[in-house]
Structures are given as structure tokens and as C-alpha cells.
Backbone as CSV, one residue per row, in Angstrom:
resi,resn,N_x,N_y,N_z,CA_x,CA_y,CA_z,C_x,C_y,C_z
1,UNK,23.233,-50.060,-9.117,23.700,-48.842,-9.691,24.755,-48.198,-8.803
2,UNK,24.157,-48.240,-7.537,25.379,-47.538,-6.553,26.911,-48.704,-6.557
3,UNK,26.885,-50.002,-7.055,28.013,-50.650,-8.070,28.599,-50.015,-8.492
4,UNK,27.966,-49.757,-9.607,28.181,-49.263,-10.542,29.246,-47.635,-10.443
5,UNK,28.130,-47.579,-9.962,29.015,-46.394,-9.619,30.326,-46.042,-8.798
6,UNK,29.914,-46.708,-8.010,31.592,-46.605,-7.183,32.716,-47.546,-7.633
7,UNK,32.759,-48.327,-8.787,33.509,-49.047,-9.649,33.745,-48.314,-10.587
8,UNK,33.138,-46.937,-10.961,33.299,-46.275,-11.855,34.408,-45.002,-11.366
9,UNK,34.182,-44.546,-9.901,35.042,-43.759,-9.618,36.041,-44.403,-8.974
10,UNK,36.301,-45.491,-8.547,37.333,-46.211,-8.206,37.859,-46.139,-9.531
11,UNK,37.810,-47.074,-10.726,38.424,-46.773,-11.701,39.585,-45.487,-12.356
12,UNK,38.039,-44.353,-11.864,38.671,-42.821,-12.170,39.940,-42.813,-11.214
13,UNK,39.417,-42.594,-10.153,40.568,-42.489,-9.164,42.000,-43.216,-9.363
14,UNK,41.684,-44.251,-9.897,42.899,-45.261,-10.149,43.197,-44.238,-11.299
15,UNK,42.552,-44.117,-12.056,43.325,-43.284,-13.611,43.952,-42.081,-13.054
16,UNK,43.168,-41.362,-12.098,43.834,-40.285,-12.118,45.623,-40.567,-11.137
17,UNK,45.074,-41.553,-10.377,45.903,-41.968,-9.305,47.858,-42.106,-10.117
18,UNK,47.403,-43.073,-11.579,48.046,-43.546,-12.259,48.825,-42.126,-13.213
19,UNK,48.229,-41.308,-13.350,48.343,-40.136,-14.096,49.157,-39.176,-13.535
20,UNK,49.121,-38.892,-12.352,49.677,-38.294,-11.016,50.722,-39.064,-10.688
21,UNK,50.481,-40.329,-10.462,51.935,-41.070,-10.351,52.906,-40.971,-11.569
22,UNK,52.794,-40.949,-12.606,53.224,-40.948,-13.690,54.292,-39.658,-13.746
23,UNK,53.198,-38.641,-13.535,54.382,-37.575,-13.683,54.641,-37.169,-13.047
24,UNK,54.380,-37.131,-11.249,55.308,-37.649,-10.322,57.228,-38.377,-11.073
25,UNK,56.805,-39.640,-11.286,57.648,-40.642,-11.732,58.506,-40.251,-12.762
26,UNK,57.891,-39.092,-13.953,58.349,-38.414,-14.958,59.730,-37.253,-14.308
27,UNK,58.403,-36.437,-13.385,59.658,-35.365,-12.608,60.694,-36.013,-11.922
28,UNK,60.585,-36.861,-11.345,61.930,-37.351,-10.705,62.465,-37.906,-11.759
29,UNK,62.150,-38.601,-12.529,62.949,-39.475,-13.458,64.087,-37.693,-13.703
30,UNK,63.400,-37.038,-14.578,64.089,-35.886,-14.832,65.037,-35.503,-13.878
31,UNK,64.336,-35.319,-12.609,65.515,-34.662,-11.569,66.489,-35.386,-11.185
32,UNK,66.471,-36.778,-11.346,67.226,-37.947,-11.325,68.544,-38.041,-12.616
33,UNK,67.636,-37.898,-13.568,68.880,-37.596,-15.163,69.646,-36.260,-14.622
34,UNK,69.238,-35.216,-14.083,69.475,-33.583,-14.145,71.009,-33.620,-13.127
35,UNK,70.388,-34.643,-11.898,71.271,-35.063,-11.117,72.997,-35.438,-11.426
36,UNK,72.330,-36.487,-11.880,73.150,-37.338,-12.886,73.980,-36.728,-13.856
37,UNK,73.624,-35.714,-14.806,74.461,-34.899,-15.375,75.425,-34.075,-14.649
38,UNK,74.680,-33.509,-13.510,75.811,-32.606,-12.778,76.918,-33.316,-12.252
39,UNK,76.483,-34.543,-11.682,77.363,-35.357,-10.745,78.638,-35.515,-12.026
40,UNK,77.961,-36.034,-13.208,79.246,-36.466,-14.328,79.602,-34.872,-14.509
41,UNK,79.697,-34.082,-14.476,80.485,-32.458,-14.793,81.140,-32.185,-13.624
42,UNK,80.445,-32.814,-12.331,81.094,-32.220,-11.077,82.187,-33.081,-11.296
43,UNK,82.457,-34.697,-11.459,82.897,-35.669,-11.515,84.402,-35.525,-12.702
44,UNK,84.020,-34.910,-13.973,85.181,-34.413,-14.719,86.096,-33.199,-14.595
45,UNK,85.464,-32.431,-13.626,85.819,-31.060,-13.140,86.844,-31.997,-12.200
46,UNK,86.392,-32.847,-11.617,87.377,-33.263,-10.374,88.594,-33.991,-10.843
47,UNK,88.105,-34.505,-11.808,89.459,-35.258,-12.758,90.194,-34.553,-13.271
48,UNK,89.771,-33.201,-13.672,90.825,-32.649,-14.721,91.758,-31.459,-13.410
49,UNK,91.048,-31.420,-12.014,91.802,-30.457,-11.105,93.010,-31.522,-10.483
50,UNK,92.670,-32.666,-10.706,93.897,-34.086,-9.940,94.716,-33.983,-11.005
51,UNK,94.407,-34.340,-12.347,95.116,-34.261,-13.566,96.203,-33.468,-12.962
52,UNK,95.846,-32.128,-13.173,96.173,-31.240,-13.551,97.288,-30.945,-11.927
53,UNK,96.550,-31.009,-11.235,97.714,-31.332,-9.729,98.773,-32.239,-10.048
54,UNK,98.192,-33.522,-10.654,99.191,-34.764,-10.768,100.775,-33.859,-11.340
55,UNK,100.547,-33.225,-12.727,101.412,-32.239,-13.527,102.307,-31.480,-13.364
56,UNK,101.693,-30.899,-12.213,101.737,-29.448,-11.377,103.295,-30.223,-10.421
57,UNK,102.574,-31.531,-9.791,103.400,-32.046,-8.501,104.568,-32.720,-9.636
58,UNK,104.678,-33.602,-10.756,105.671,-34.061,-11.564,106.513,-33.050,-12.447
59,UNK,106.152,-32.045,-12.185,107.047,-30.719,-12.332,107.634,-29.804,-12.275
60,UNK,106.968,-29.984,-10.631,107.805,-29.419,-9.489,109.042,-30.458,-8.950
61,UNK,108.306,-31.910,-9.328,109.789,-32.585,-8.337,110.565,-32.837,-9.790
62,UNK,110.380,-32.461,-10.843,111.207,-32.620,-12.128,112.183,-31.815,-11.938
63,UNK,111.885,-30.203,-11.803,112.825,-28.885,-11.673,113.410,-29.401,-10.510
64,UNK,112.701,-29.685,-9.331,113.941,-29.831,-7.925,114.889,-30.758,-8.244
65,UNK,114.557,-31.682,-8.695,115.395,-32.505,-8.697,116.409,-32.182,-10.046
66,UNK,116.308,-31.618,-10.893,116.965,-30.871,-12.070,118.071,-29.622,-11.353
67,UNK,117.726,-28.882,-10.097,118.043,-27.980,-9.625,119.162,-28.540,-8.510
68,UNK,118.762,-29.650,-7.647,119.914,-30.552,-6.691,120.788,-31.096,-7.190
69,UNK,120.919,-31.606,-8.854,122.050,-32.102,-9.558,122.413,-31.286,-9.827
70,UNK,121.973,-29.511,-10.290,122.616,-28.781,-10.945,124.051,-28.380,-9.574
71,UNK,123.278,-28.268,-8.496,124.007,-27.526,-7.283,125.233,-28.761,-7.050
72,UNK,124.761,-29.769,-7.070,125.807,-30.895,-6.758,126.863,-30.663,-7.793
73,UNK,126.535,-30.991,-9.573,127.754,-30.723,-9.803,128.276,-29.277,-9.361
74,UNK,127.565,-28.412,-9.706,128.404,-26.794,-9.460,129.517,-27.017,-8.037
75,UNK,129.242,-28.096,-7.192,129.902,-27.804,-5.454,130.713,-29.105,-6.133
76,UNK,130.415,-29.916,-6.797,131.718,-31.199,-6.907,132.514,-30.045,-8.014
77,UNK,132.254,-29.620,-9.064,133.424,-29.123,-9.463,134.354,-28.278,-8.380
78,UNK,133.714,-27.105,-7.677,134.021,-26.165,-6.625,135.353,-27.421,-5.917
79,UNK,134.782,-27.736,-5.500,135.669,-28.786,-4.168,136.916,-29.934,-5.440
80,UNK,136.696,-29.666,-6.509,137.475,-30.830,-6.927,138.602,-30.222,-7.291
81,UNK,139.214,-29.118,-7.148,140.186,-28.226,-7.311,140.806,-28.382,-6.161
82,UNK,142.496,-28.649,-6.661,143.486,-28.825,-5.411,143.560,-27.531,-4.543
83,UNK,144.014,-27.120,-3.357,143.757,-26.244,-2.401,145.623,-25.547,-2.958
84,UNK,146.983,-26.473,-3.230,147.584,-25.957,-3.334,148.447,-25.428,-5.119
85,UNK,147.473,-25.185,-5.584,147.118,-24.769,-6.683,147.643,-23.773,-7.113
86,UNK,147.140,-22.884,-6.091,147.262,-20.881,-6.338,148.721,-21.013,-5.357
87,UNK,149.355,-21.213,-4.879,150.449,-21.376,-3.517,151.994,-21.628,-4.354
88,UNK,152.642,-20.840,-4.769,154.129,-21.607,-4.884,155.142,-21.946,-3.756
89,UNK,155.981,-22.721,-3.932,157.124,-23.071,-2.843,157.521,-22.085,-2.513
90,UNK,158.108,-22.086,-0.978,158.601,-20.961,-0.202,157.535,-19.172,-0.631
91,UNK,156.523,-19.828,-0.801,155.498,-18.381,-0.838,155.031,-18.304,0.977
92,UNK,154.533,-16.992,0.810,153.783,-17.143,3.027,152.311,-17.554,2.136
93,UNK,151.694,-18.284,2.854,150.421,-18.616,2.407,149.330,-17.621,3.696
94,UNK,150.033,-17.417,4.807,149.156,-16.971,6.052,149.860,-15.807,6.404
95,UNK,149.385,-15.012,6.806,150.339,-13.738,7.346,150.651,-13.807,8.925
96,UNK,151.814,-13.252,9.456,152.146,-13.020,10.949,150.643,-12.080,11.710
97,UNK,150.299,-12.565,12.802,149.508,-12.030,14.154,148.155,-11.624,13.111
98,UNK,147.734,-12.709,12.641,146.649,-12.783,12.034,145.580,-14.226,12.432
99,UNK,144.510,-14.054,13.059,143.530,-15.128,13.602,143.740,-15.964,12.405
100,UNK,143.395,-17.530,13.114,143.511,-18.756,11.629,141.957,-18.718,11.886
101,UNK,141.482,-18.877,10.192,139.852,-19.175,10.225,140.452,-21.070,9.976
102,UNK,139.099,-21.517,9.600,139.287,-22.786,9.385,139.736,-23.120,8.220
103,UNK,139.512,-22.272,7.279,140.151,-22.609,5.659,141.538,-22.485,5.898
104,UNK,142.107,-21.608,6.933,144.018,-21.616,7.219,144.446,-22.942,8.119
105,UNK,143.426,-22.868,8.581,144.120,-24.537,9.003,144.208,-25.729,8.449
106,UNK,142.953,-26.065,7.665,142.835,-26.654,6.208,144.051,-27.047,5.159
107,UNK,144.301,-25.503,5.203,145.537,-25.164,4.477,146.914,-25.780,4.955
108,UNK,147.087,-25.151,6.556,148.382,-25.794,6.954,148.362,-27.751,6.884
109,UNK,147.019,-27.928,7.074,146.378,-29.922,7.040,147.476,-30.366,5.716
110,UNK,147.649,-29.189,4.758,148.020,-29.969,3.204,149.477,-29.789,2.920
111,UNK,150.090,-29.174,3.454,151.677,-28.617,3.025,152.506,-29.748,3.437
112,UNK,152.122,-30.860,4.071,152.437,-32.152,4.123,153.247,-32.468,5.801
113,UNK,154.455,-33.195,5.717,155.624,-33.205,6.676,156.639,-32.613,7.058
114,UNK,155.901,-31.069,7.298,156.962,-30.224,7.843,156.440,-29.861,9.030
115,UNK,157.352,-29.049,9.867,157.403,-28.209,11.319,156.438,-27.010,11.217
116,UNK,155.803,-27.012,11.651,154.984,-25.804,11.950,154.849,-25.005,13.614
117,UNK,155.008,-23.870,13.891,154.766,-23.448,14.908,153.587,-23.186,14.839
118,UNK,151.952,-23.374,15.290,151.317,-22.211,15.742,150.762,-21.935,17.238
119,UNK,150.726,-20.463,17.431,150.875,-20.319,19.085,149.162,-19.694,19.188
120,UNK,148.956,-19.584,19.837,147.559,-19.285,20.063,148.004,-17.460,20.790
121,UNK,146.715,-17.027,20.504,147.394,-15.299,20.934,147.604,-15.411,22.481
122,UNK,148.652,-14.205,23.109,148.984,-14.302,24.615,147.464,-13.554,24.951
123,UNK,147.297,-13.808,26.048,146.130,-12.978,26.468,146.426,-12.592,28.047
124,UNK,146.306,-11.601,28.601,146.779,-11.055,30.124,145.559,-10.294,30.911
125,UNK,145.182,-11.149,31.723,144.517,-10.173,32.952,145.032,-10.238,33.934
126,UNK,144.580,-8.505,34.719,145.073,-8.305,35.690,143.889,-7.677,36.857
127,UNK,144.001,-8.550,37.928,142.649,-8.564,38.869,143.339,-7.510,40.032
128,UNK,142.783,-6.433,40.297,143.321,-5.817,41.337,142.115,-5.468,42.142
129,UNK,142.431,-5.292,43.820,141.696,-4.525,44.302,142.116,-3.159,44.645
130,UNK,143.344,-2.558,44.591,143.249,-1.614,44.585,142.581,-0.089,43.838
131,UNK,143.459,0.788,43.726,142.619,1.802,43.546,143.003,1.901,42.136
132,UNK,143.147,0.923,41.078,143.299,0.595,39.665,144.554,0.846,39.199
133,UNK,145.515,1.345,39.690,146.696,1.850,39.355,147.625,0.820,38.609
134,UNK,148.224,0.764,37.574,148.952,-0.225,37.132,150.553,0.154,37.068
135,UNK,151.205,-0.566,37.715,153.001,0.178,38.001,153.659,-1.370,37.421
136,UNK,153.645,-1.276,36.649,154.562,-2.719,36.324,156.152,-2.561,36.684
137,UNK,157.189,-3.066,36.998,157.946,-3.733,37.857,159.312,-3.235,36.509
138,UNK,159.210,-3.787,35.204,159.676,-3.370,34.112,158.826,-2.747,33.197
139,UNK,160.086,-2.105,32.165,158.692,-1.463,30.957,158.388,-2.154,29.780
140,UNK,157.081,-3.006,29.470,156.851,-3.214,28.664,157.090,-2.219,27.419
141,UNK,157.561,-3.141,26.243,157.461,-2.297,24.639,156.233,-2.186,24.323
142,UNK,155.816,-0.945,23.866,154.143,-0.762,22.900,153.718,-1.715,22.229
143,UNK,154.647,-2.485,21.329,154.272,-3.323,20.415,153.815,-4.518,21.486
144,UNK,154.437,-4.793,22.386,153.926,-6.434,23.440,152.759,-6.196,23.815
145,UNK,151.823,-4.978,23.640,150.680,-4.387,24.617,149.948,-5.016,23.670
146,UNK,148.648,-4.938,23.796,147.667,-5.397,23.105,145.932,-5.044,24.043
């Protein structure tokens, strides 16, 4: 009888053992699917933020690059215009005791095979140690002063 009996709660035990495992096995199964769903939402969330970057980045280098041809032609037309254009023969293109920027020299580069003077400005110092007095020898004109 004492067989008996402990074949009887072994049994139980196994049933209950089996019963407990079960939905054990049930809850995870669940938390396992639950998982699984989020991962696929986390997973399309992540696809549609790359997507959507991918878009973002092929439309930004669409406009730049839409925007560097625009500037290129705008500067090839700019530059494709002759320099002596606006200029007639025997006109002054530069004025007397006026600094050359680089666009006036440019300028003189194109008027072709002629004589040009240009002088660079006079410039004068005078180092003294005396008591600063300046007596020049002749009289300079106002206009030579500078």
C-alpha cells in the first residue's frame, strides 16, 4: 500500500509538475511572441527612419548639386563677356594718380601691342635727428607734396 501510494503521488506530482511546466512554457511562449512583435515594430520603425534619411540625404545632394550648376552657369555666363566691350578707341579706360586694382591691370593685359607707361607712386622719407625742422634747399610745388 505504501506502493501504492507513493506511485500515486509521484504521479500527482508529475501532473502537477507537468501543469506548472506548461504554463510556465505558455507564459514565455507569450512573452516570447510579445517580444517578437515589438522587435518587428521596433524593426519597421527603423526602416522607415533609414528610408526616410535615405530621401532626406538624395535630396539634399539633388538641390546641391542643382544649386553648383546653377552658380557655374551664372559665373560662365559672367566671365564669358569680352572685358573690351564697354571701352571705345582712344577712350581713358583708367584715370591719372589713381591706385591700379587688379581688374586695371587685367584691363591694360588686353589692349594688346602698345606702349604703356605705368610708374608706381613716388614715396619720400626723411630720417632726421635733429630737432625736426624741415628747410629744403628748393621749393617744392603743393601739388609734388603728398
Amino acid at each position: 500500500m505504501l506502493q501504492v501510494e507513493q506511485n500515486l503521488l509521484t504521479g500527482r506530482n508529475q501532473s502537477l509538475s507537468d501543469r506548472i511546466f506548461s504554463q510556465q512554457t505558455g507564459v514565455e511562449i507569450q512573452r516570447h511572441s510579445r517580444s517578437n512583435g515589438e522587435l518587428k515594430q521596433q524593426h519597421e520603425v527603423l526602416l522607415s527612419t533609414l528610408l526616410l534619411e535615405q530621401q532626406l540625404h538624395s535630396t539634399a545632394t539633388n538641390q546641391h548639386q542643382q544649386f553648383v550648376k546653377e552658380v557655374i552657369n551664372s559665373f560662365v555666363l559672367a566671365e564669358s563677356q569680352d572685358i573690351d566691350d564697354d571701352i571705345q578707341m582712344s577712350e581713358f579706360a583708367l584715370q591719372k594718380n589713381v591706385p591700379l586694382e587688379l581688374a586695371d591691370l587685367g584691363l591694360l593685359a588686353t589692349v594688346g601691342r602698345q606702349t604703356i607707361h605705368v610708374y608706381d607712386k613716388l614715396c619720400i622719407v626723411v630720417l632726421s635727428t635733429d630737432n625736426g625742422e624741415i628747410r629744403p634747399m628748393l621749393r617744392i610745388p603743393d601739388h609734388f607734396l603728398r
